[in-house]
ZAMARGU-4260 file (C-alpha; in steps of 0.2 Angstrom, whole numbers, plus 5000, padded with zeros to 4 digits):
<rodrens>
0) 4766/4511/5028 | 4776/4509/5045 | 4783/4492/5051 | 4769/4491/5066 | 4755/4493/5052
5) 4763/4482/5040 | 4767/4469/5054 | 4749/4468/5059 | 4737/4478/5046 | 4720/4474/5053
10) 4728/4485/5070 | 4729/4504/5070 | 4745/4511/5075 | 4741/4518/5090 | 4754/4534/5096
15) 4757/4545/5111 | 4756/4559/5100 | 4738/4556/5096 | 4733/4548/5114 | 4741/4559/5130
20) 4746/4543/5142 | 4735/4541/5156 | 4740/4538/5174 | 4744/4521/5172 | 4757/4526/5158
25) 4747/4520/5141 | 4743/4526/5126 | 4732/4512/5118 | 4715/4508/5122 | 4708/4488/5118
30) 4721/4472/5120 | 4739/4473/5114 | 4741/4463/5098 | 4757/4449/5100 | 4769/4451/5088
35) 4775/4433/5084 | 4786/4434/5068 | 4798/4448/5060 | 4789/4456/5046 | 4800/4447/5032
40) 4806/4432/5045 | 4819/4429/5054 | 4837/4433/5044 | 4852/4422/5041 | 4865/4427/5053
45) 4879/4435/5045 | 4893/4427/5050 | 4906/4432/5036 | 4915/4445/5026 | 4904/4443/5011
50) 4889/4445/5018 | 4892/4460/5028 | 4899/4467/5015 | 4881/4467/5009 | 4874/4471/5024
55) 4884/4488/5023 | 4879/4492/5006 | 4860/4490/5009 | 4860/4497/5025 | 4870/4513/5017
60) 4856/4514/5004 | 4843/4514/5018 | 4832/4530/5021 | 4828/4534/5036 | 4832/4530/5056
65) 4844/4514/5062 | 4836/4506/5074 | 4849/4496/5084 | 4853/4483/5096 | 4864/4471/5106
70) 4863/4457/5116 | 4876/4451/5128 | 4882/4437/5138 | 4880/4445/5156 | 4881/4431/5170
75) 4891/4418/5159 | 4905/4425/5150 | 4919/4437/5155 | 4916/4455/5152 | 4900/4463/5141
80) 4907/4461/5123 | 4891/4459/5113 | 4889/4440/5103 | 4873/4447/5092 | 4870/4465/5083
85) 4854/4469/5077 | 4849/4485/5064 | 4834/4489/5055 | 4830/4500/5045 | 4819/4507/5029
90) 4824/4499/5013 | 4838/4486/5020 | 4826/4476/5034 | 4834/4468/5048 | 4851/4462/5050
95) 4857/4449/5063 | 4877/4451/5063 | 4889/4439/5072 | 4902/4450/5080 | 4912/4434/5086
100) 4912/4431/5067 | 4913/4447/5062 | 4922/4456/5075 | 4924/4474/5067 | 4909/4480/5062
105) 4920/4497/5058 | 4914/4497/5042 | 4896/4496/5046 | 4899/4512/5058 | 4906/4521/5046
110) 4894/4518/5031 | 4880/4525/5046 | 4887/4542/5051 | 4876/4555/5052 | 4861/4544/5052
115) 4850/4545/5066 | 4853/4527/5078 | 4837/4522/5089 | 4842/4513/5103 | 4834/4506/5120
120) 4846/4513/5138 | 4857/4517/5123 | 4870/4518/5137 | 4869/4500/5141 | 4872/4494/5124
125) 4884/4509/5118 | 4901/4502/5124 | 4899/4485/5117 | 4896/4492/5101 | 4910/4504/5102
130) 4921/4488/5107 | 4915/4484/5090 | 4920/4500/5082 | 4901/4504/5081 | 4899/4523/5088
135) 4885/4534/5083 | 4886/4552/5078 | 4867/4556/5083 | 4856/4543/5093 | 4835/4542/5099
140) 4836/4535/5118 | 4816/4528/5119 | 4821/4522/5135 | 4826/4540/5139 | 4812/4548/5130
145) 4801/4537/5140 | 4807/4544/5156 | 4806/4562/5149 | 4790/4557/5142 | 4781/4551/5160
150) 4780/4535/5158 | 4781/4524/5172 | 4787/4510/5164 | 4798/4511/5152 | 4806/4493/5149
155) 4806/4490/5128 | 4791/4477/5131 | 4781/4488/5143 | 4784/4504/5129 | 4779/4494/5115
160) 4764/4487/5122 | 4760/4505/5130 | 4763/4517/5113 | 4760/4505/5100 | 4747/4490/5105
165) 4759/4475/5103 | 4766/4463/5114 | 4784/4457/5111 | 4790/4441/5116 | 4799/4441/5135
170) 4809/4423/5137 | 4825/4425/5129 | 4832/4441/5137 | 4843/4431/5148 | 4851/4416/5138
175) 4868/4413/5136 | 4870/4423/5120 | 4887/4417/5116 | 4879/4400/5113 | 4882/4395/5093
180) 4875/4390/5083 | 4860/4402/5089 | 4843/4395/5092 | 4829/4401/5079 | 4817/4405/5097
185) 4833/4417/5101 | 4835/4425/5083 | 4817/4429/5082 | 4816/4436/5098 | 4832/4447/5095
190) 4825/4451/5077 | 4810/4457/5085 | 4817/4469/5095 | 4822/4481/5083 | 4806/4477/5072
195) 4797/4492/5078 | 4809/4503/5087 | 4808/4516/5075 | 4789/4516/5074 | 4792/4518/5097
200) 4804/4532/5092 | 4791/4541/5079 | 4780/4540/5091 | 4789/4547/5107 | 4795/4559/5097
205) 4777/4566/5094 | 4773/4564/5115 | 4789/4575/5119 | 4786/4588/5105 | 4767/4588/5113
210) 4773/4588/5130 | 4787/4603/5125 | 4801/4592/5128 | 4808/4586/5113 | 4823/4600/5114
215) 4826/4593/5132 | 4827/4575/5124 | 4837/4580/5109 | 4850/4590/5121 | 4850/4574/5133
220) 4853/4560/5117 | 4869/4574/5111 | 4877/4571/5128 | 4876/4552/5126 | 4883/4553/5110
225) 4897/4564/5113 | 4902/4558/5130 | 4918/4551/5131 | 4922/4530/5137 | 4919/4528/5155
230) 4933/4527/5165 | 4942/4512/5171 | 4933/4511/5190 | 4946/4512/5202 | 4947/4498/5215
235) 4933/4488/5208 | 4934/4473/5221 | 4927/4485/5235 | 4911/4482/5224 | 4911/4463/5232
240) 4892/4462/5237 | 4893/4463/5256 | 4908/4473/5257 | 4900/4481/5271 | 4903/4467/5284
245) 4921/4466/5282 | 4930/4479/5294 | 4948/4477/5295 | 4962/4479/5285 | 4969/4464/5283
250) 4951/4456/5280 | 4949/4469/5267 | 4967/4465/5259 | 4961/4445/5258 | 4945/4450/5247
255) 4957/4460/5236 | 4968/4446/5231 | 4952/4434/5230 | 4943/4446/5219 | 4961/4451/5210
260) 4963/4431/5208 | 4945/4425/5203 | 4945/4439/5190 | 4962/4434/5182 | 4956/4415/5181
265) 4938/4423/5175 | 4949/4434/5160 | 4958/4419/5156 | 4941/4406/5155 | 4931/4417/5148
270) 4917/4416/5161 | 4908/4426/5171 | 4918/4430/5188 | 4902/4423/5197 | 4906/4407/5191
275) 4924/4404/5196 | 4921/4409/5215 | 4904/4420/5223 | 4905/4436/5232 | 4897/4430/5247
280) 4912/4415/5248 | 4926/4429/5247 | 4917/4437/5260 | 4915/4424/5270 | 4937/4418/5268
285) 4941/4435/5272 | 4930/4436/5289 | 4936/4419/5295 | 4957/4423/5287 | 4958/4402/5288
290) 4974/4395/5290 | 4975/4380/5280 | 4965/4372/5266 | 4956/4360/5279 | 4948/4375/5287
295) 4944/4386/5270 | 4935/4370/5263 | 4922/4372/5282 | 4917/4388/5273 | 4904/4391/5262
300) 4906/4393/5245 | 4924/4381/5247 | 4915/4363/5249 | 4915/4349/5244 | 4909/4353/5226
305) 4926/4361/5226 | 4941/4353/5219 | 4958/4353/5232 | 4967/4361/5220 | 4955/4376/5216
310) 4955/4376/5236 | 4973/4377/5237 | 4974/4391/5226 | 4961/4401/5235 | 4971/4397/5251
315) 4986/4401/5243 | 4977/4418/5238 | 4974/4421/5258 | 4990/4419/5263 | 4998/4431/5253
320) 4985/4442/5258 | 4988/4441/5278 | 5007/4441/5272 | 5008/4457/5269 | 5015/4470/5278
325) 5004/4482/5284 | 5010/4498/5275 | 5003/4487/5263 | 4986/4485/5269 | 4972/4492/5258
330) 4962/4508/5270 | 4946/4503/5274 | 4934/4516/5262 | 4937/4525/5247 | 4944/4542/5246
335) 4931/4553/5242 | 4932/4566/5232 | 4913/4575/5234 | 4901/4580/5247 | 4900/4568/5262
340) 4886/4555/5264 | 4871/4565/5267 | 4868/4558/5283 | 4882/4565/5291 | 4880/4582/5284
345) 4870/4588/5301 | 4885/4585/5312 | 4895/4591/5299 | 4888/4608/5293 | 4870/4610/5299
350) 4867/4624/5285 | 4872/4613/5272 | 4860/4597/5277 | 4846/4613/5277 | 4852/4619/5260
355) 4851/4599/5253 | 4831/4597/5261 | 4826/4612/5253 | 4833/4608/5239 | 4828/4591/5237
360) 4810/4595/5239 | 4811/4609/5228 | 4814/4597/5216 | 4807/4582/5217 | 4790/4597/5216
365) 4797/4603/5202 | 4798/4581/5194 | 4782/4580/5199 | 4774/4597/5189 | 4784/4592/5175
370) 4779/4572/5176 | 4800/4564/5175 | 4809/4556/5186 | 4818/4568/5200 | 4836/4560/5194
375) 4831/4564/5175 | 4827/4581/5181 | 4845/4585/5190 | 4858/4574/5195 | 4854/4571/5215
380) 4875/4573/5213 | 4876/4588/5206 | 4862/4593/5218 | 4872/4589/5233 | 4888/4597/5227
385) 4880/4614/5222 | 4873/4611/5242 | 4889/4606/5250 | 4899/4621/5241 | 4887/4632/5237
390) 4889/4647/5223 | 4883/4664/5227 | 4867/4664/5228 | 4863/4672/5209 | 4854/4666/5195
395) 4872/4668/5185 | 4884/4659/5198 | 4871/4642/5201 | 4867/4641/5184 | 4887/4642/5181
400) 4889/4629/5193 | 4874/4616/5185 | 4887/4619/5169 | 4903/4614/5177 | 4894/4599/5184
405) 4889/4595/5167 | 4869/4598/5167 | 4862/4603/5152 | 4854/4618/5146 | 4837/4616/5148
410) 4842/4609/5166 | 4851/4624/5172 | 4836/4633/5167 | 4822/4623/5173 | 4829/4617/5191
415) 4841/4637/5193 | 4826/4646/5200 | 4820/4631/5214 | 4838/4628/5218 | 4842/4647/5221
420) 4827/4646/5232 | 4834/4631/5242 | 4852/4640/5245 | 4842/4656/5251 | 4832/4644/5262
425) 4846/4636/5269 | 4856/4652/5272 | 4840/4660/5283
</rodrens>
């Protein structure tokens, strides 16, 4: 018996694989069933070596799929390290782990390679697990397969409710899960979120193979789970939220040392760099360059609810900022090292902008037919790479050049034809 029927026995199990979805995305006719309580109730945390020691011998005699999760402190603390881990899986239950009390879960990863991890936007939780020394050799994406599937909406609750029946609690995604000791409302809801991800995975699994996409699925989780740690992101304060407004250099050179300083302050507090000073308040210093403390503390963001001291640090940030020399001076934009922005392609090079419509609507026809999403489909990068620098116009060279640009087999092979069209089309 799966964990949906033995959650709530008196409600069939209700899978893609038996029911096609309809246009609105289910699967599942009557009301959702709520699932209020984990199946065996909410687990002790396991906050010390003794206990996960345990936890890695039962979950290493466990059969079966590992469902995982991982919750993080987004918008309170610095960084995306995870504070909870959550596992389930057939003949070890569910596991809450502490990785603040447990911080290498090394062991734990190990003791699980080769077996099959079923995560939700796997790529959202894969680098705090790795942080952890938690790295899967082969993963489920029902996220992903949901997207591949045709789902329209493919959040954890919405997929739930849609392929299974239930309705999982929504109120704690948010919280400030650094907090300690944990609220029993938090653990049940993170406990819950792993209770029937493997039953969502069985039954995805039956949609794609139905739908004959499971081998596209299978060669899309592969990638995730071999691709390499993201690079750092070069220059990451031109990401300031309305970056766009500030035109100069030297404007641009004062939000770099308030960003390069708020972060430094955020690393050391621990907090989220939201916290220490907002985007919109280093926008706003770097648009006015204010010359003392008196006149940053008229701006917004610098007020009154701001201590003079944090003030003169901020100030002090500015100066050394419209100090500089100008051979100093950051360039407005960032290098680019691709296509231009599509909208300039006209002016640019009128046969490439022809080659990118024909190709776009080639296929997003070709999303359409095949009910994903266009960017699931192809990369709309790739798309205007191949466009910008196009291959000969051969069913070899593009499909050599989806390759290089990293799309997957059963890509090449379903978006070659209609992008060999579009290159033809844009050549004429």
């Amino acid at each position: 018996m799966t964990d949906a029927q033995d959650t709530a026995a008196d409600s069939a199990l209700r899978t893609a694989g038996d029911t096609p979805p309809d246009d609105a995305g289910s699967s599942v006719t009557g009301a959702p069933t709520p699932l209020l309580e984990p199946r065996e109730g909410i687990p002790p945390v396991i906050a010390d070596d003794a206990a996960l020691a345990k936890a890695v011998a039962a979950f290493a005699a466990g059969s079966g799929p590992v469902a995982v999760d991982a919750e993080r402190a987004s918008g309170y603390r610095y960084g995306q390290r995870a504070y909870l881990v959550q596992l389930r899986r057939e003949g070890a239950g569910t596991a809450l782990i502490d990785p603040v009390a447990c911080p290498d879960l090394s062991g734990l990863g190990e003791a699980l390679t080769g077996v099959e991890w079923v995560l939700h936007a796997a790529t959202q939780d894969l680098p705090c697990l790795r942080d952890i020394g938690m790295v899967p050799t082969r993963l489920f994406d029902t996220e992903l397969a949901g997207r591949l599937a045709g789902f329209p909406r493919v959040g954890l609750g919405a997929m739930v409710e849609n392929v299974l029946g239930f309705v999982l609690e929504k109120g704690h995604s948010a919280v400030d899960w650094s907090t300690r000791p944990l609220p029993d409302p938090w653990l049940r809801y993170a406990a819950l979120d792993v209770e029937l991800l493997v039953d969502l995975r069985d039954a995805l699994e039956k949609e794609l193979d139905r739908q004959g996409k499971l081998d596209w699925a299978l060669q899309e989780f592969a990638a995730i789970a071999a691709a390499p740690p993201a690079e750092p992101r070069k220059d990451p304060w031109r990401r300031t939220s309305g970056m766009h407004k500030v035109r100069r250099r030297r404007q641009l050179a004062v939000v770099r040392e308030l960003w390069q300083t708020r972060d430094r302050i955020a690393q050391r507090r621990d907090v989220s760099p939201g916290k220490v000073l907002s985007d919109a308040a280093i926008v706003e210093a770097a648009l006015a360059l204010p010359s003392t403390v008196h006149a940053l503390a008229a701006l917004n963001g610098f007020g009154h609810r701001m201590g003079r001291r944090q003030q003169e640090q901020w100030q002090a940030a500015v100066d050394r900022a419209k100090a500089l020399p100008d051979a100093a001076l950051p360039q407005p934009g960032q290098p680019v090292t691709g296509p231009p922005p599509p909208r300039a392609w006209a002016d640019k090079d009128p046969d490439a902008a022809a080659r990118l419509s024909a190709a776009r609507a080639g296929v997003s026809a070709l999303a359409e037919q095949l009910g994903m999403p266009q960017e699931n489909l192809v990369s709309p990068d790739t798309v205007r790479r191949l466009c910008w620098e196009p291959p000969a116009v051969d069913a070899e060279s593009v499909s050599a050049a989806l390759a290089g640009y990293g799309a997957r087999a059963w890509q090449v092979e379903q978006v070659t034809p209609v992008l060999i069209t579009a290159l033809s089309a844009g050549r004429a």
